[in-house]
N, C-alpha and C positions, 0 to 999 in steps of 0.2 A: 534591303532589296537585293536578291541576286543578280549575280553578272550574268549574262545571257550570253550564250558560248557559239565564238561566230569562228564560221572557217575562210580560207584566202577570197573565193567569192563572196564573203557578207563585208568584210574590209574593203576589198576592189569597190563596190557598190559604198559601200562608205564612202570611202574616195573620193568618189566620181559627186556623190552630192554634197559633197563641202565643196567642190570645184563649183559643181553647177547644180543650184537646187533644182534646175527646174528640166532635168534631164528625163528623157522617155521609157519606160520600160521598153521600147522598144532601142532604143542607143543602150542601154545598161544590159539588155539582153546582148546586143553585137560587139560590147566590151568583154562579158560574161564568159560568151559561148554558150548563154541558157537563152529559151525563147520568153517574151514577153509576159505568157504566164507564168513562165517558171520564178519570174525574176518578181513581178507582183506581190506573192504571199512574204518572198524574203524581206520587202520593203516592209510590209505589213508587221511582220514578225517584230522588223528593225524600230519601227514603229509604237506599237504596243508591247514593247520591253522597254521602251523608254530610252534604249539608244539614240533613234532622232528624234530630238524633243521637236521639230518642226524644221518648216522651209523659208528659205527668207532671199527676202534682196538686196542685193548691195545698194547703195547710193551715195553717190558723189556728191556730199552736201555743198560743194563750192558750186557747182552747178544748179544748185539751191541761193546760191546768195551767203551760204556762210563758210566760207573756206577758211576763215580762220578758226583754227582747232586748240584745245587748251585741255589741260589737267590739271585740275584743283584737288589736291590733296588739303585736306579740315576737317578740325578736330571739332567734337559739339558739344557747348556750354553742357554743366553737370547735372544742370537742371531741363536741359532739352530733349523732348521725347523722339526718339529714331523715329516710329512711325508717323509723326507729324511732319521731322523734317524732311523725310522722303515725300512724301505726298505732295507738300511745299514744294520742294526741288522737282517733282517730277513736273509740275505745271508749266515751270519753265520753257519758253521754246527754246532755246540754246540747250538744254540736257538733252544728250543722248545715252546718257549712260551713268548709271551707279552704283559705285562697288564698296559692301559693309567691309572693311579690312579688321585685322588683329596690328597692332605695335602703334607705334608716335600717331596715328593720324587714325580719324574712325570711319572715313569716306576716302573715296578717289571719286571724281567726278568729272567725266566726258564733254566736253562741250564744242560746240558746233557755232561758233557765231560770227554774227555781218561781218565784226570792223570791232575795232578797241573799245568801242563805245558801249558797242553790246558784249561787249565781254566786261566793262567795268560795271554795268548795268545788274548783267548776270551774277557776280562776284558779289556785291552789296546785297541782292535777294538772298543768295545763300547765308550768307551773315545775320540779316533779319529773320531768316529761317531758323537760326540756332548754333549758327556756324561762330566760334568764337577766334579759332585760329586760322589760316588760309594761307595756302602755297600754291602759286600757281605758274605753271610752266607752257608755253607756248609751241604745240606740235611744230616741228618742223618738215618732219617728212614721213611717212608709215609705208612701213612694206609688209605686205601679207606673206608669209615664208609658202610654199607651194606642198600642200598635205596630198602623200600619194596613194596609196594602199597599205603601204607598213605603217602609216600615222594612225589609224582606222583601230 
């Protein structure tokens, strides 16, 4: 696929929706200096080139009930199929996240959960899943770094 060749306003607009997806053509136009039509087809553009693969919301999963956060790095038995153990894992409610890696480990895996309980809970299903080795490290704190226009 080609790179789709963007100039300082399709960056700035960049920007501005990794900040806030849910910003106006009309605020991204008064960031711009372009009016709300102008600024439309660029999203569009940014869009269907596959630049934004979509829009999303944050969420505070402690404010959900599971603020304890973890990373499970695990390796999967030789005879366990990836696509099963993803499917497995993703049913999970503690998964938020699953990443196929290269080196020592064949996942990293996101978790979001109650209290210890459901993290030793979660940790044992991925095991039954096909998980044969397991490292698991306890979020202590995440900072989102702040992406401006030259990130874009």
């Amino acid at each position: 696929m080609k790179a789709l060749e963007l100039d300082e306003i399709d960056r700035e607009i960049i920007g501005e929706l990794v900040r806030n997806g849910r910003a106006t053509y009309t605020y991204l136009g008064q960031l711009t200096g372009l009016t709300p039509h102008a600024v439309a087809p660029r999203v569009r553009r940014l869009v269907e080139g596959g630049v934004i693969t979509g829009f999303t919301a944050t969420v505070d999963f402690s404010a959900l009930g599971r603020g304890l956060e973890a990373l499970v790095d695990l390796r999967l038995s030789s005879t366990a199929d990836p696509d099963a153990f993803e499917a497995q894992a993703a049913q999970l409610p503690s998964v938020r996240e699953l990443t196929f890696l290269t080196g020592r480990f064949d996942y990293q895996v996101r978790l979001s959960c109650a209290d210890a309980d459901d993290l030793d809970h979660t940790v044992r299903a991925l095991r039954r899943a096909g998980a044969t080795v397991t490292e698991t490290r306890i979020v202590m704190r995440t900072r989102m770094p702040r992406r401006g226009a030259s990130a874009a």
